[in-house]
N, C-alpha and C positions, 0 to 999 in steps of 0.2 A: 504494500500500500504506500503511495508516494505521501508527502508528509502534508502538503494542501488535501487530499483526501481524509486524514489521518484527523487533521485539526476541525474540517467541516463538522467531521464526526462526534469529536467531542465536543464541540459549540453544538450544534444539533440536541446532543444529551444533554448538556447543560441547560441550556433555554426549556428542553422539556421537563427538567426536574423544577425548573425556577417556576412555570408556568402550573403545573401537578404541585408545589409544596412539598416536595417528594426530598426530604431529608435525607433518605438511604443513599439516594441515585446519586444525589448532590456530592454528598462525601463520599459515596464511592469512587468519584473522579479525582479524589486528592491522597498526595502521600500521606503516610498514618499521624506526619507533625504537619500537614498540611495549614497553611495560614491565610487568612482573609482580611489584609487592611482596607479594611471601611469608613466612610466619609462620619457617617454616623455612630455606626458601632463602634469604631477602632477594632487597633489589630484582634481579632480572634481565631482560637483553632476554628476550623471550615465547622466540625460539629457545633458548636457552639455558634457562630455566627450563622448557619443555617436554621437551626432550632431555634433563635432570637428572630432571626427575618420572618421566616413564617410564621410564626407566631403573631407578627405584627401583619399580617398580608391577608387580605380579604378575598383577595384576586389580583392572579398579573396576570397580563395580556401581554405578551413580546411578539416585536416586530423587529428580525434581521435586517441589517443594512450591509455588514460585509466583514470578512472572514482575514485576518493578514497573518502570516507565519511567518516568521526568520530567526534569527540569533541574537540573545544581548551580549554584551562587553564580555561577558564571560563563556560566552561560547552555548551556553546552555539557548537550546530551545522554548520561544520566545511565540504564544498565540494571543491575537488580541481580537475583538468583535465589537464593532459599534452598533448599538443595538436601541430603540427605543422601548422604556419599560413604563407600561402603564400599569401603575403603581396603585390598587388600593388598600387603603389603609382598615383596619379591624370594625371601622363602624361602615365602609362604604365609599367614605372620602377619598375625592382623587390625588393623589399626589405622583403626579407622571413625570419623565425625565430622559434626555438619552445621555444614553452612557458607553464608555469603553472601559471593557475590561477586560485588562492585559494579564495572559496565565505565564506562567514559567513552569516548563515539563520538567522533572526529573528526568534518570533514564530509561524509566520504567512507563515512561507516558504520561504519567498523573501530574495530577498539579503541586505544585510544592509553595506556591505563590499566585495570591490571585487579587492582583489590586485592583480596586472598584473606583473608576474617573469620573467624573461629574458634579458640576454647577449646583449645590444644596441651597440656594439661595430661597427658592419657593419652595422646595423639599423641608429643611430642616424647622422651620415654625409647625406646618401641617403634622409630621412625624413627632414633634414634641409638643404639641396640643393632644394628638390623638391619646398618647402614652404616658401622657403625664409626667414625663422624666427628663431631664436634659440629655440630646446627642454626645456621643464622645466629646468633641471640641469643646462645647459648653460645659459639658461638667470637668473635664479636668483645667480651664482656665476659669471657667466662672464670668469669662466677658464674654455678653451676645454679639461681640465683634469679631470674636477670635476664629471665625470659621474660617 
């Protein structure tokens, strides 16, 4: 399987676990210390940052825009997908967004690294009204500027 095949494939699974809630699917895609630095959440292991997402997700709706593979500085294999995520939140509330988010393969395929890109500006009020709790940035500075 050439590695543009290879990467469809897991963008493909990923979007359909994101869209299903599907916690198993989700972190099956990542090494066993697989990590999720998020806008909102901060960094967590994949388990814990997908049991935290869905939990807050009422419904996602994803809509693929495109698929890019190559190599970072370090040689390691390098997938990234810009994708729009229509976001809703636990009572219904929209909170939509697009996003890129860039995987780093181990050598085993999986993800070992999965940073989450995107503009929280209309995200991050909706997400901490919904939840009642400050996003990562907010709670560990305490200033609503600090996003």
């Amino acid at each position: 399987m050439d590695v543009q095949t290879a990467a469809d494939e897991l963008v493909a699974t990923y979007l359909r676990a994101l869209g299903a809630a599907d916690v198993g699917l989700a972190v099956s895609l990542f090494t066993a210390d697989g990590v999720v630095p998020s806008p909102l959440y901060g960094p967590r292991p994949a388990q814990d940052f997908y049991s935290e997402l869905f939990a807050d997700t009422s419904q996602a709706n994803l809509t693929l825009k495109s698929v890019m593979s190559g190599k970072n500085q370090d040689g390691q294999t390098t997938v990234s997908f810009w994708f729009h995520f229509d976001w809703r939140l636990p009572s219904g509330a929209a909170a939509p967004f697009d996003v890129v988010d860039v995987a780093t393969l181990g050598s085993d395929g999986k993800i070992s690294e999965l940073h989450i890109i995107y503009d929280t500006v209309d995200v991050r009020p909706a997400f901490e009204a919904e939840v009642g709790r400050p996003s990562w940035r907010q709670a560990r500075s305490g200033h609503p500027d600090s996003a």
